[in-house]
Residue frames as qw, qx, qy, qz and C-alpha x, y, z in Angstrom:
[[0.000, 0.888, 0.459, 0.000, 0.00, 0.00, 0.00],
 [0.501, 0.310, -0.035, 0.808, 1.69, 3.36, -0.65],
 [0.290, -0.636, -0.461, 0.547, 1.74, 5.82, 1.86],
 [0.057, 0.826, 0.291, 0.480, 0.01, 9.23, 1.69],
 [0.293, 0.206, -0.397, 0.845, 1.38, 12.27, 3.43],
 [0.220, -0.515, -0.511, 0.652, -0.58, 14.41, 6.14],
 [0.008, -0.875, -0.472, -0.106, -2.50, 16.67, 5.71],
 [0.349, -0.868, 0.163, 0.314, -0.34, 19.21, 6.95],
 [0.163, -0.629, 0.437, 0.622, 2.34, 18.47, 4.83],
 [0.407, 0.692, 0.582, 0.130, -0.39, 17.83, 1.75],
 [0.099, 0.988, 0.099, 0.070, -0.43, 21.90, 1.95],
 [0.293, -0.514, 0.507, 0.627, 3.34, 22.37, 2.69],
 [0.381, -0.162, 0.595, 0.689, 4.16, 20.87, -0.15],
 [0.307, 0.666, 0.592, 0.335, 1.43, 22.21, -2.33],
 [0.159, -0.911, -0.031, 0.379, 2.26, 25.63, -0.93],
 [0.491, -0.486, 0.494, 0.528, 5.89, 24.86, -1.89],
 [0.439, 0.057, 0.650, 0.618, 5.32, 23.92, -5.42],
 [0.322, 0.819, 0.439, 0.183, 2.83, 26.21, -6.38],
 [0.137, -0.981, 0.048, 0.132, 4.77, 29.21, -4.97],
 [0.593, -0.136, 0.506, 0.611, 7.93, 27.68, -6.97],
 [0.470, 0.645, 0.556, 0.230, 5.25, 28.04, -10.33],
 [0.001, -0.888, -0.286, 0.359, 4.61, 31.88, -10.03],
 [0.219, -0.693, 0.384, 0.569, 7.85, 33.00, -10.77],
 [0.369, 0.036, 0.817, 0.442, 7.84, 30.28, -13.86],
 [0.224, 0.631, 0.717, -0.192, 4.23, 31.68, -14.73],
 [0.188, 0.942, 0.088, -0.264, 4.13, 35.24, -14.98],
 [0.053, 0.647, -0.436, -0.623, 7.61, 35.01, -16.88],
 [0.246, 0.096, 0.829, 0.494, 6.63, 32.55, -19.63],
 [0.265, 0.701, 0.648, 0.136, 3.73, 34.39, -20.23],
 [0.082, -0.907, 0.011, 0.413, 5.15, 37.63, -19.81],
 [0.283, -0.455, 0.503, 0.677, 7.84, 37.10, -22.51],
 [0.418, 0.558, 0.078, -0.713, 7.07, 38.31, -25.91],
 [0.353, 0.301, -0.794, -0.392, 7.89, 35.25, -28.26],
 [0.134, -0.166, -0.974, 0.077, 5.67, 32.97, -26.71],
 [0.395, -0.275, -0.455, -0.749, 2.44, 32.08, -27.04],
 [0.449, -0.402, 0.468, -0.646, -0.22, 31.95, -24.14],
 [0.953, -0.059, 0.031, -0.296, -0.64, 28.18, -25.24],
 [0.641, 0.449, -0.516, 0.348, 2.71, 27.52, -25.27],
 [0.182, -0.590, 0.226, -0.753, 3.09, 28.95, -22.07],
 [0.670, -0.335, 0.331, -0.574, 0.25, 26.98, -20.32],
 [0.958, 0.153, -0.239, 0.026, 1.26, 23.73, -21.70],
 [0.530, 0.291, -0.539, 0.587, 4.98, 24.27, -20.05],
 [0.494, -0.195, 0.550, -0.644, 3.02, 25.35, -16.22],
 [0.921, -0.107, 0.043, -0.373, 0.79, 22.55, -16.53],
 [0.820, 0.391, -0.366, 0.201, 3.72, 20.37, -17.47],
 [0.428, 0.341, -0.571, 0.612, 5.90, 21.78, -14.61],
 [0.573, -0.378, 0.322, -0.652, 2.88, 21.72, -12.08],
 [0.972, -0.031, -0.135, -0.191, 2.09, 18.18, -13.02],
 [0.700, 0.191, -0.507, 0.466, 5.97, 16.75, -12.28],
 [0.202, 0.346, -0.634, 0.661, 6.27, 18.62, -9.18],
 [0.777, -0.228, 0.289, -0.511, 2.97, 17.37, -7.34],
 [0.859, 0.291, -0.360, -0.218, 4.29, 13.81, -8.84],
 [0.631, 0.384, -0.539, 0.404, 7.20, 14.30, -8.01],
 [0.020, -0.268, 0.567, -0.779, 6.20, 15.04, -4.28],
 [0.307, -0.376, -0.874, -0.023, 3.30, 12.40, -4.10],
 [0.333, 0.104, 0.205, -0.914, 0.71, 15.23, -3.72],
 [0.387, 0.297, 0.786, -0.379, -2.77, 13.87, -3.63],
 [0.278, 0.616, 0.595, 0.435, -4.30, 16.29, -6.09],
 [0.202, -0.450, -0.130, 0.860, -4.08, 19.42, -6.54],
 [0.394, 0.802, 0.439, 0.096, -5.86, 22.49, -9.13],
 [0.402, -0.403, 0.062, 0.820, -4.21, 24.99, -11.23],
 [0.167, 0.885, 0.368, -0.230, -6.50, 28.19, -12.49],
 [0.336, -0.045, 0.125, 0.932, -5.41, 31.01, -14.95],
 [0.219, 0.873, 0.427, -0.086, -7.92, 34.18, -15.21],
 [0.366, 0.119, 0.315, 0.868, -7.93, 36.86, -17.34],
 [0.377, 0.001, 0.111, -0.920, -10.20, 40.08, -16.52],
 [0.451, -0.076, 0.690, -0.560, -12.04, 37.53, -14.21],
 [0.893, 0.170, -0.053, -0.413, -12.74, 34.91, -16.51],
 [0.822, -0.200, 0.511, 0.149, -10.87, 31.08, -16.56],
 [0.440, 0.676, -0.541, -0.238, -8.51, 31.15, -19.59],
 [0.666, 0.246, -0.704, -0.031, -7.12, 28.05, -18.95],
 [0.657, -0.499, 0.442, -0.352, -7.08, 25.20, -15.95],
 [0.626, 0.263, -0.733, 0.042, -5.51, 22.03, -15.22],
 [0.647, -0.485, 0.382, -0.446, -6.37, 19.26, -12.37],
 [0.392, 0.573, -0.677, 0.246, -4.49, 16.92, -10.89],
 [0.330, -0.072, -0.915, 0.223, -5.18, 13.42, -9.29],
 [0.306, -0.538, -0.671, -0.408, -7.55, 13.33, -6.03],
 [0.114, -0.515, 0.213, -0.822, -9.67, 15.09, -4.60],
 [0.754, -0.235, 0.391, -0.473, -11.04, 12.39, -1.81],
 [0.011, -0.307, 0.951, 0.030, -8.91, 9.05, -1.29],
 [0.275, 0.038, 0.914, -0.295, -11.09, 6.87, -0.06],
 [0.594, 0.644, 0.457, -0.155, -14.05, 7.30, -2.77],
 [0.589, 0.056, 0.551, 0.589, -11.42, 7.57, -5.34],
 [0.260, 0.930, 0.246, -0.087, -13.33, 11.24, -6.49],
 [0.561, 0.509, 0.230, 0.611, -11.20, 13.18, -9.01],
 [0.194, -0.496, -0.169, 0.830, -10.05, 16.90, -8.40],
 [0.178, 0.555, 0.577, 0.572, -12.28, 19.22, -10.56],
 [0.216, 0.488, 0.047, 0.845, -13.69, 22.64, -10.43],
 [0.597, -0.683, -0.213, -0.364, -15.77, 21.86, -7.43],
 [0.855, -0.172, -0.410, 0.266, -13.25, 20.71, -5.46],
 [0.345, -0.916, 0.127, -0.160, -12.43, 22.76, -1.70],
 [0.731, 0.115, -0.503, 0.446, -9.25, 23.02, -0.57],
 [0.638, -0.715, -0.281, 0.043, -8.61, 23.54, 2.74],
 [0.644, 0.393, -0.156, 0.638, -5.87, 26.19, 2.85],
 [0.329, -0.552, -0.353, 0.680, -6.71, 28.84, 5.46],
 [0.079, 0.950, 0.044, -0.298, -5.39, 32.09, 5.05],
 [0.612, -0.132, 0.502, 0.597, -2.57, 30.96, 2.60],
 [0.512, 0.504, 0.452, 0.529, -4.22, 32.13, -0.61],
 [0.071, 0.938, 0.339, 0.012, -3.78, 35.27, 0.23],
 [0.459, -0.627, 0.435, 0.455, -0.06, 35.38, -0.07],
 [0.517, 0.191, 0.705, 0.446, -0.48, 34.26, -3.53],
 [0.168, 0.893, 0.404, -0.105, -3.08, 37.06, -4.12],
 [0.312, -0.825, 0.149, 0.447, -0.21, 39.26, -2.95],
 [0.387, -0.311, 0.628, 0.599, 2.82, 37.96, -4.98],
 [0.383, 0.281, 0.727, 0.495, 0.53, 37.77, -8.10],
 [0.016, 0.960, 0.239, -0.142, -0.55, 41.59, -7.58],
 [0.234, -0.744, 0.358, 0.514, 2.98, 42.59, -6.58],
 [0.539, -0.276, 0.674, 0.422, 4.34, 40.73, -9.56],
 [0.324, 0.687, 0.635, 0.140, 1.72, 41.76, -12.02],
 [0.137, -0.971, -0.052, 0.187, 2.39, 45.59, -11.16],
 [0.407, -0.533, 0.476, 0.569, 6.31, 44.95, -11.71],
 [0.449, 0.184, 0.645, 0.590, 5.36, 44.31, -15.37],
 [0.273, 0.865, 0.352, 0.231, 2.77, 46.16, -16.16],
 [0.191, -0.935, 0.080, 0.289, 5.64, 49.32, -14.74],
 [0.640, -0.341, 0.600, 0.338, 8.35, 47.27, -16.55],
 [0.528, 0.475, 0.684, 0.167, 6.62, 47.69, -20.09]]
């Protein structure tokens, strides 16, 4: 039987690797030879090896664009024990984490758009 992490470090390490992404995110889509499907195919690609690689359960990764879903990708499950997929319904139980992400993807949004 293969062992599942904790809860607790479920969210580490999903903290960890998403807040690796960001930095991978906002510059492949920020540079000016690449397309925004190019782009999301190389995050989805480099979201999907590092929950893999760190036997994450399942995780969900969202892109908006003036507050609509451009693109998404999900990843294994969302509820072991009834074997239920991760999809757009699916809560995660993060606290007050996403709101460091909010931040960095405000602060980091602002450095380009001033950078342009």
């Amino acid at each position: 039987m293969q062992k599942f992490f904790t809860t607790g470090s479920i969210l580490f390490f999903t903290f960890f690797a998403i807040l690796t992404l960001f930095p991978a995110i906002f510059y492949l889509i920020s540079a000016q030879d690449i397309h925004f499907e190019d782009a999301w195919a190389q995050t989805e690609s480099i979201f999907h090896k590092n929950l893999q690689e760190k036997n994450i359960v399942g995780g969900a990764l969202l892109f908006f664009d003036e507050g609509t879903v451009k693109a998404d990708y999900f990843y294994g499950l969302a509820d072991i024990s009834e074997q239920r997929p991760v999809d757009e319904n699916t809560i995660f139980h993060w606290a007050s984490n996403t709101k460091t992400f909010t931040a960095i993807a405000i602060n980091l949004s602002s450095i380009n758009n001033s950078a342009g």
